[in-house]
C-alpha positions in Angstrom: 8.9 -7.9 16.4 8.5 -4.3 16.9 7.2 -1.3 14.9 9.3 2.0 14.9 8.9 5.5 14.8 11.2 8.4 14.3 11.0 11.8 14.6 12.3 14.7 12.9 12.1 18.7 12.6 14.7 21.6 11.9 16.9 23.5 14.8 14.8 26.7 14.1 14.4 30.0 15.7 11.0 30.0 17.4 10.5 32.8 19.0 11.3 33.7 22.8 8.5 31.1 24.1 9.9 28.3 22.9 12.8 26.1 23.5 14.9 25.8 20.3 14.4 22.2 18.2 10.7 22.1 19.3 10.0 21.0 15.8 11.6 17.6 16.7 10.9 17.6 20.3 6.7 17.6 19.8 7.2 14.8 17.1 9.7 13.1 19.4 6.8 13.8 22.2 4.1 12.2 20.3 6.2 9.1 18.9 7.0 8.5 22.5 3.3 8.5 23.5 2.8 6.2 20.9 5.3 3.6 21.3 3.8 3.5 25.0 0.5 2.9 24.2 1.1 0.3 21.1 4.0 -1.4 22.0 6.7 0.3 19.6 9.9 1.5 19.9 11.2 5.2 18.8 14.4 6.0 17.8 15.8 9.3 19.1 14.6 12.7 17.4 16.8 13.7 14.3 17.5 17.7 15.0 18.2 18.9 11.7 16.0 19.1 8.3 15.1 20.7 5.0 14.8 24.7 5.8 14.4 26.9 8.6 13.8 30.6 8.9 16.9 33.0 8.4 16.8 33.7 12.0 19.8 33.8 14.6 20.1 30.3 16.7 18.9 28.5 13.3 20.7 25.7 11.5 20.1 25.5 7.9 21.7 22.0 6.8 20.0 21.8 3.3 18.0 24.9 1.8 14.4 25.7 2.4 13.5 24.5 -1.8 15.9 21.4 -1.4 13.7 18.8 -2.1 16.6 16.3 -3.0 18.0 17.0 0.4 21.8 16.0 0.7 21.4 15.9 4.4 18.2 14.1 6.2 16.9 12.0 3.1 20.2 9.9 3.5 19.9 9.9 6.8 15.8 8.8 6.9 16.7 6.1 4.4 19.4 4.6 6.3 17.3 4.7 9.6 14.8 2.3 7.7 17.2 0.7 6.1 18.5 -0.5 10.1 14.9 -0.8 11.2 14.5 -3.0 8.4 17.6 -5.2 9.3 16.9 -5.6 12.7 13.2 -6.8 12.1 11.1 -3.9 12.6 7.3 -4.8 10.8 6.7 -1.2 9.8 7.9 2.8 10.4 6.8 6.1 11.1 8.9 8.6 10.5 7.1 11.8 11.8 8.1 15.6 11.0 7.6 18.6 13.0 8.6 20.7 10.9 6.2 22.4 8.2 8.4 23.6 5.6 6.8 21.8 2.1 10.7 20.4 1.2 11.1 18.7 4.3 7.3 17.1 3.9 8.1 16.2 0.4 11.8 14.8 1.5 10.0 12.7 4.6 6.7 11.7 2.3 9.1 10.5 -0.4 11.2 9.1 1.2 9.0 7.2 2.9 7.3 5.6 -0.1 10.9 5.0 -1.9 11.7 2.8 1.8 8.8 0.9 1.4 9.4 -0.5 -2.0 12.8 -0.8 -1.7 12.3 -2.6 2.1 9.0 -4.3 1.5 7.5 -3.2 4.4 5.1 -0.3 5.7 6.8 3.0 5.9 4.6 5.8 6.4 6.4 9.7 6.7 4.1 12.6 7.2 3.9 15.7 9.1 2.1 15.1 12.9 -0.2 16.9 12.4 -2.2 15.1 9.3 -2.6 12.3 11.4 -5.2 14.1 13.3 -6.9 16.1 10.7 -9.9 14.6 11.9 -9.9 15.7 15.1 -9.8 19.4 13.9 -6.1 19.8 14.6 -4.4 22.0 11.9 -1.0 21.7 13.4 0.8 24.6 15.8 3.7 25.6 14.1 6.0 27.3 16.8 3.0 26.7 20.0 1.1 30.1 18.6 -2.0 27.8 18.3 -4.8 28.9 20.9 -6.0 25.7 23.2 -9.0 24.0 22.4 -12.4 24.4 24.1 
């Protein structure tokens, strides 16, 4: 069967350059690119989270310190929960978003799935999975291109 991925990041005020939701459409991105290359599927990009700066065109939909999260932890765990169901071998959930409440609400929720599910669940920011490669993240596209 397949493996799945998910992506998720806040509806946040960026700045003029950006398009708004680019937390979950760069996750969404690299999940894609992903499921392309190791034969995976990706679920469509949840636009909402834990935070988000108290800017106009921003949806808050749990506070910025709400690490119990009334909002996307339910929603995470019943995405697994339907991965789960239909077969699905293991899941990324991947956030775009940097706030430390929505990385602890993905991270957790993540290891709470797999125990409950008995399968692989990783949830991490996208940028810790290439740490190695120098990349620190680019919260809001102000990092400067590599040389």
């Amino acid at each position: 069967m397949w493996d799945g991925l998910s992506a998720a990041g806040t509806i946040e005020w960026h700045g003029v350059h950006n398009v708004l939701g680019v937390d979950a459409i760069k996750a969404h991105a690299l999940c894609l690119r992903a499921a392309q290359k190791g034969g995976a599927w990706s679920a469509p990009p949840v636009f909402g989270g834990v935070g988000g700066l108290s800017e106009p065109h921003t949806f808050i939909l749990d506070p910025e310190e709400d690490v119990f999260s009334k909002h996307l932890r339910p929603w995470l765990e019943q995405l697994c929960r339907e991965m789960a169901r239909d077969g699905f071998r293991a899941i990324i959930i991947l956030t775009g978003h940097y706030g430390a409440a929505q990385q602890i609400v993905v991270r957790e929720t993540a290891v709470r799935m797999s125990r409950a599910l008995g399968l692989p669940v990783l949830g991490t920011p996208e940028y810790w999975l290439a740490l190695d490669e120098g990349y620190t993240g680019d919260h809001a596209a102000w990092a400067k291109p590599r040389s």
